[in-house]
LUMVO-537979 format. One record per atom (N, C-alpha, C): residue number from 1; residue in one letter; atom name; z negated, y negated, x negated. Coordinates in pm, 1 decimal. Layout:
! residues N
VEXKE   num   residu   atome         c3         c2         c1
VEXKE   NUM        a      CA          Z          Y          X
...
END
This chain:
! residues 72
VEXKE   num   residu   atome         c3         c2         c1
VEXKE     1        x       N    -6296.9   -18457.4     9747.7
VEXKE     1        x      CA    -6229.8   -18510.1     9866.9
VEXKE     1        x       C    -6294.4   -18642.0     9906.8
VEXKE     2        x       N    -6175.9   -18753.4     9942.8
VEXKE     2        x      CA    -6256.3   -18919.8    10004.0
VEXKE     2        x       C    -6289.9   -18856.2    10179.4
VEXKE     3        x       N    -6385.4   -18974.8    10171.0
VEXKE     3        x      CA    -6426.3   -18931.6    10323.8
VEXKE     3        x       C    -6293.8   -18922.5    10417.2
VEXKE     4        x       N    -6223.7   -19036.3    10437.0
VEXKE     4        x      CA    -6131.1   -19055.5    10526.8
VEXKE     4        x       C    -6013.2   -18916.6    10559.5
VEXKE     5        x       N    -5998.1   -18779.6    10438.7
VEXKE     5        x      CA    -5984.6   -18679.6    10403.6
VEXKE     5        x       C    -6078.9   -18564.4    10506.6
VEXKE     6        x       N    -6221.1   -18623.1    10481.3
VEXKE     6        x      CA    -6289.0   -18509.9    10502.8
VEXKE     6        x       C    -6300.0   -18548.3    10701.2
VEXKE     7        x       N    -6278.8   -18691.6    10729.5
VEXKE     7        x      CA    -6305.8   -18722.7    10819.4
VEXKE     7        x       C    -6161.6   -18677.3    10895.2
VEXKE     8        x       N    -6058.4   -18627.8    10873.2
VEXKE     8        x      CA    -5963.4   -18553.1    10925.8
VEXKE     8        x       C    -5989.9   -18434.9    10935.4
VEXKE     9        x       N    -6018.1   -18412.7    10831.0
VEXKE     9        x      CA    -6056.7   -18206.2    10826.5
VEXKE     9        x       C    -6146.7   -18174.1    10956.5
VEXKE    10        x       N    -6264.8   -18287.2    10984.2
VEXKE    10        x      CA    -6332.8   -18276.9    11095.6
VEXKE    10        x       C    -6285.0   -18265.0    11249.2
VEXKE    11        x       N    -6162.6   -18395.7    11240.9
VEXKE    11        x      CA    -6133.6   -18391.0    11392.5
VEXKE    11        x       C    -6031.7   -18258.9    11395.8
VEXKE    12        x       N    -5990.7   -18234.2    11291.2
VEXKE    12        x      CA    -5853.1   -18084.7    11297.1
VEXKE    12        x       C    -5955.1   -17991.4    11376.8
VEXKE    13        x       N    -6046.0   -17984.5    11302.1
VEXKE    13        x      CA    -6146.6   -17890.9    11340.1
VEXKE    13        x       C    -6163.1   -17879.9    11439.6
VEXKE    14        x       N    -6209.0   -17963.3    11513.6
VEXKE    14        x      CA    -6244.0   -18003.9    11659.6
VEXKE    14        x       C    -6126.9   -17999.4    11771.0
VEXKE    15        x       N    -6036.5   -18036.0    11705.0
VEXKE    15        x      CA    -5923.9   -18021.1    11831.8
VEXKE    15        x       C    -5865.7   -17865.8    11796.0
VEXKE    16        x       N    -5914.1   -17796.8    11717.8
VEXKE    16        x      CA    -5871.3   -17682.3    11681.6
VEXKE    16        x       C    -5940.9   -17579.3    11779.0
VEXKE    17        x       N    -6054.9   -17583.9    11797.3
VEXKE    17        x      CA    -6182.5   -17546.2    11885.9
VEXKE    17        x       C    -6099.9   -17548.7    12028.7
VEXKE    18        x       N    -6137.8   -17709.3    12044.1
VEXKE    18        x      CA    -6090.5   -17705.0    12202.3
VEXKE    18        x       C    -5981.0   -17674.5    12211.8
VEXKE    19        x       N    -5858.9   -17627.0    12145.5
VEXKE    19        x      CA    -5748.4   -17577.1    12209.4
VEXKE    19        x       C    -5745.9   -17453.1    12242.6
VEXKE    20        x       N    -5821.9   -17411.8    12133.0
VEXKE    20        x      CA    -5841.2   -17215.2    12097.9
VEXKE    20        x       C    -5965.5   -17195.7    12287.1
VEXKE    21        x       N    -6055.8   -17283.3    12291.3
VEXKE    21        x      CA    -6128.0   -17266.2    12388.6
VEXKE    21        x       C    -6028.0   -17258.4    12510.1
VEXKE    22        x       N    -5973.2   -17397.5    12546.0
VEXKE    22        x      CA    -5915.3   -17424.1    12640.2
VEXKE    22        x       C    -5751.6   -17277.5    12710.9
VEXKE    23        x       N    -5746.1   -17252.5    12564.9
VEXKE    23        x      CA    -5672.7   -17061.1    12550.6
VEXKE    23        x       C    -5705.3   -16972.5    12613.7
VEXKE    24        x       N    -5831.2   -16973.0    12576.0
VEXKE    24        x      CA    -5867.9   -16835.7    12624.8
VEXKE    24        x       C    -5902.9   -16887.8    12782.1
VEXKE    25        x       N    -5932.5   -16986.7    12838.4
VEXKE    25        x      CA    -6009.9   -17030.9    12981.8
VEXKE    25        x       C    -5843.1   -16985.4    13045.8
VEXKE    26        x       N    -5780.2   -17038.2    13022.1
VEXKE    26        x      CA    -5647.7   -17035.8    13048.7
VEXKE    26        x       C    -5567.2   -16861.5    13083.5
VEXKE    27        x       N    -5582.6   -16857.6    12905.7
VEXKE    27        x      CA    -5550.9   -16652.0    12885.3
VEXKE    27        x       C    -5603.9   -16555.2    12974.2
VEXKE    28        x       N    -5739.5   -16579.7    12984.3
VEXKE    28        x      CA    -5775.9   -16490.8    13080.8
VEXKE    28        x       C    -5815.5   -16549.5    13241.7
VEXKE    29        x       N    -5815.2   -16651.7    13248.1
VEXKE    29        x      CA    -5802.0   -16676.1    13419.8
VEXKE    29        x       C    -5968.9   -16718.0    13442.6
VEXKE    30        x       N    -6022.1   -16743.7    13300.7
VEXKE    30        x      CA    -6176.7   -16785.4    13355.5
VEXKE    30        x       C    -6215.8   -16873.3    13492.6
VEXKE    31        x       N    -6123.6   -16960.0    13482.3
VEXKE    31        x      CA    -6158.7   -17043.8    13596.7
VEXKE    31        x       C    -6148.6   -17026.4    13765.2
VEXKE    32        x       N    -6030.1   -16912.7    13739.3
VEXKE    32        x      CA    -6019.9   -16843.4    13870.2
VEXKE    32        x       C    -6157.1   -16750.9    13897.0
VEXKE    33        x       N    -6184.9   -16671.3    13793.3
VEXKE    33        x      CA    -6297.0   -16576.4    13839.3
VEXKE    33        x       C    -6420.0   -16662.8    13845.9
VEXKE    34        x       N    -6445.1   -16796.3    13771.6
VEXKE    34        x      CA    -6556.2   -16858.7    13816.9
VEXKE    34        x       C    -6559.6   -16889.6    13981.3
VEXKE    35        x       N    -6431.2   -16955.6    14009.2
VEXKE    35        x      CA    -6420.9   -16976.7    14139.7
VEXKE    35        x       C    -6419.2   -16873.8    14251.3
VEXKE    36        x       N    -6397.6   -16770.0    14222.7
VEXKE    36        x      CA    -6403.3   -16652.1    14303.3
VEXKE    36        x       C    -6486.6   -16556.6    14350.4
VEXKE    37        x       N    -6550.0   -16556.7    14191.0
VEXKE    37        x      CA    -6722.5   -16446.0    14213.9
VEXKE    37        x       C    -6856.7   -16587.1    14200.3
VEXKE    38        x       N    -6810.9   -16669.3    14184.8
VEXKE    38        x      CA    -6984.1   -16795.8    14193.6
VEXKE    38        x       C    -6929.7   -16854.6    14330.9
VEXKE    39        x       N    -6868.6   -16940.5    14316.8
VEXKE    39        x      CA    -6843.1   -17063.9    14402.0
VEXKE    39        x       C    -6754.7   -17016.2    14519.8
VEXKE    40        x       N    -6713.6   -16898.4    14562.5
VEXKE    40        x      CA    -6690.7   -16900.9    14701.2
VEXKE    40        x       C    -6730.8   -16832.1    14771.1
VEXKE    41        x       N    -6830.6   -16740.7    14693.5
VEXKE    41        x      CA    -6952.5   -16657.4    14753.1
VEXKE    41        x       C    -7022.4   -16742.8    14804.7
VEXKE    42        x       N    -7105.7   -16883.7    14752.5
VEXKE    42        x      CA    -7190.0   -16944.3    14755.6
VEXKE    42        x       C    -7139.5   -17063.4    14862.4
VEXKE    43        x       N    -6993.8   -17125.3    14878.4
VEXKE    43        x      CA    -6995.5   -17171.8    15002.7
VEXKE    43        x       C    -6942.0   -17035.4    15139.6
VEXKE    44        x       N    -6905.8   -16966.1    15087.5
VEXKE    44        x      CA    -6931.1   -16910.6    15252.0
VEXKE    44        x       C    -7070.2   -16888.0    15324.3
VEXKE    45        x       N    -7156.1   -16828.6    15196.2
VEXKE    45        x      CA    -7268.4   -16814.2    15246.4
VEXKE    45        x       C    -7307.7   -16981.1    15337.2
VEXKE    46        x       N    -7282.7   -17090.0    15260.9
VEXKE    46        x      CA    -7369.1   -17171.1    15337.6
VEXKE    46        x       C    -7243.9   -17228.4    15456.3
VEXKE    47        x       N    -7144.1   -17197.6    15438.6
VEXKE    47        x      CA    -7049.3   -17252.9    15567.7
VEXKE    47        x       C    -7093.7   -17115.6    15698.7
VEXKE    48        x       N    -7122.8   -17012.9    15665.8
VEXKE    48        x      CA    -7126.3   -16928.4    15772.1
VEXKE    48        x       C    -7285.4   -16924.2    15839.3
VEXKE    49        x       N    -7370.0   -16985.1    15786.7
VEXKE    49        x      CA    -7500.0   -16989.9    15811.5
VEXKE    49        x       C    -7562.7   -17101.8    15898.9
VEXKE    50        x       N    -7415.1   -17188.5    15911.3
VEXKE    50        x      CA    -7436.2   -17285.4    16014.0
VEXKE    50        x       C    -7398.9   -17320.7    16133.1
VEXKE    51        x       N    -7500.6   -17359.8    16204.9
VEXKE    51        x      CA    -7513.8   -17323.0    16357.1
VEXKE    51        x       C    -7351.0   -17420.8    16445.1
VEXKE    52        x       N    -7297.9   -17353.9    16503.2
VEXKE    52        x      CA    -7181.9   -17442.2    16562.9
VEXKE    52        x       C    -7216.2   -17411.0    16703.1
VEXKE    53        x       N    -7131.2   -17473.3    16827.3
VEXKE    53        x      CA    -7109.5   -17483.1    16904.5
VEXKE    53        x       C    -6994.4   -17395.5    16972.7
VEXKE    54        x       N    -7044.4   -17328.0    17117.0
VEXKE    54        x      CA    -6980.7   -17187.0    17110.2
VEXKE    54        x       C    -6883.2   -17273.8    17235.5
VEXKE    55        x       N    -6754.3   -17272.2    17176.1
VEXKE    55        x      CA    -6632.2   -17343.4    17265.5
VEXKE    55        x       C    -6646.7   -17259.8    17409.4
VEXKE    56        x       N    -6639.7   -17107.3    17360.9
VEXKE    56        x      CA    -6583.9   -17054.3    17473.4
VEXKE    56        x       C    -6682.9   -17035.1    17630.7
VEXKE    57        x       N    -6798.4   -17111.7    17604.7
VEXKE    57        x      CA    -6942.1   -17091.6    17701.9
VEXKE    57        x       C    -6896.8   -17270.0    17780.6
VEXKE    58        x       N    -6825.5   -17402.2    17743.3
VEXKE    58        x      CA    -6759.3   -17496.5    17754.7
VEXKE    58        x       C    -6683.6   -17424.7    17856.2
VEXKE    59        x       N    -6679.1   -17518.3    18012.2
VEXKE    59        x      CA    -6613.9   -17541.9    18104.1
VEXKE    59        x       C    -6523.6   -17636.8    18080.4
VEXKE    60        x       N    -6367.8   -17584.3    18098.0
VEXKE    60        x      CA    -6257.1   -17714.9    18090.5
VEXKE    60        x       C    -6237.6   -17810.0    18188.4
VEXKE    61        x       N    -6269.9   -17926.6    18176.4
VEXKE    61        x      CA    -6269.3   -18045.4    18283.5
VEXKE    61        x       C    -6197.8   -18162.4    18210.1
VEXKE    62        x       N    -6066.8   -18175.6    18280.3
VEXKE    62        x      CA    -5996.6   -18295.7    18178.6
VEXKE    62        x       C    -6068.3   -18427.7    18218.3
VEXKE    63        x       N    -6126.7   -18438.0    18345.5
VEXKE    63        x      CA    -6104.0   -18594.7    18449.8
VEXKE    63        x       C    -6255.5   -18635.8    18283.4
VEXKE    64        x       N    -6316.6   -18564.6    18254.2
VEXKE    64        x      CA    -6462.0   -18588.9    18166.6
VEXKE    64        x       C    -6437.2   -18597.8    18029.9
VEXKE    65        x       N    -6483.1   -18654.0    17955.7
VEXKE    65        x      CA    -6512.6   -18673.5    17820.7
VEXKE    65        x       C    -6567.4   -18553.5    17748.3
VEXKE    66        x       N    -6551.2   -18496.8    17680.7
VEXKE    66        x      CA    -6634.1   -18348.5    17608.6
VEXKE    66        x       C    -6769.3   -18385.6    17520.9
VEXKE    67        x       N    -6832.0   -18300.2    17571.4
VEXKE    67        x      CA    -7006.9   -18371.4    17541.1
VEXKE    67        x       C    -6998.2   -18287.0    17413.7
VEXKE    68        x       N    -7061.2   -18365.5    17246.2
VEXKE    68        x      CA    -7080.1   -18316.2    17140.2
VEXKE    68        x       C    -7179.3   -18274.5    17115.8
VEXKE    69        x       N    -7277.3   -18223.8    17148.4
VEXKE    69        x      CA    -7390.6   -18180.6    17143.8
VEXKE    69        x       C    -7395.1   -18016.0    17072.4
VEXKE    70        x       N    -7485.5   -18020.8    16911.4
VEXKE    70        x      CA    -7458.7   -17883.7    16882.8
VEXKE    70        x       C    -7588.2   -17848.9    16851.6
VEXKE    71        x       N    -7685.2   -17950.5    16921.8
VEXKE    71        x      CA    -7850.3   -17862.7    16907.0
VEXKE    71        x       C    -7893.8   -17857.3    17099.6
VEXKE    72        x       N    -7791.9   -17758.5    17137.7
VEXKE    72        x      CA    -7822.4   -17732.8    17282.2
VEXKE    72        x       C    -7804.3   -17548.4    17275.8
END
């Protein structure tokens, strides 16, 4: 076989891979369960762990500006 031969057989190869890969990510829903059991465990944990400002302890006064303050 000339290279330019063997240098096809290579990329077949390769796009043969990533399609068969990109299959199965697809076939079975990998990307959903990555996103579901890693990455939204891991932002709730850090969205719920942070300190907010409790609206309902806020007196409503329109004539005033609303003070932003969330280390009080």
């Amino acid at each position: 076989m000339n290279k330019i031969c063997k240098f096809f057989l290579k990329v077949f190869a390769i796009v043969f891979v990533a399609n068969a890969a990109l299959f199965a990510v697809f076939f079975f829903d990998l990307d959903g369960k990555l996103l579901f059991n890693v990455v939204e465990p891991f932002l709730k944990k850090h969205y719920d762990d942070m300190d907010r400002k409790d609206t309902l302890k806020t007196p409503y006064n329109i004539d005033e500006f609303p003070k932003y303050d969330y280390h009080s």
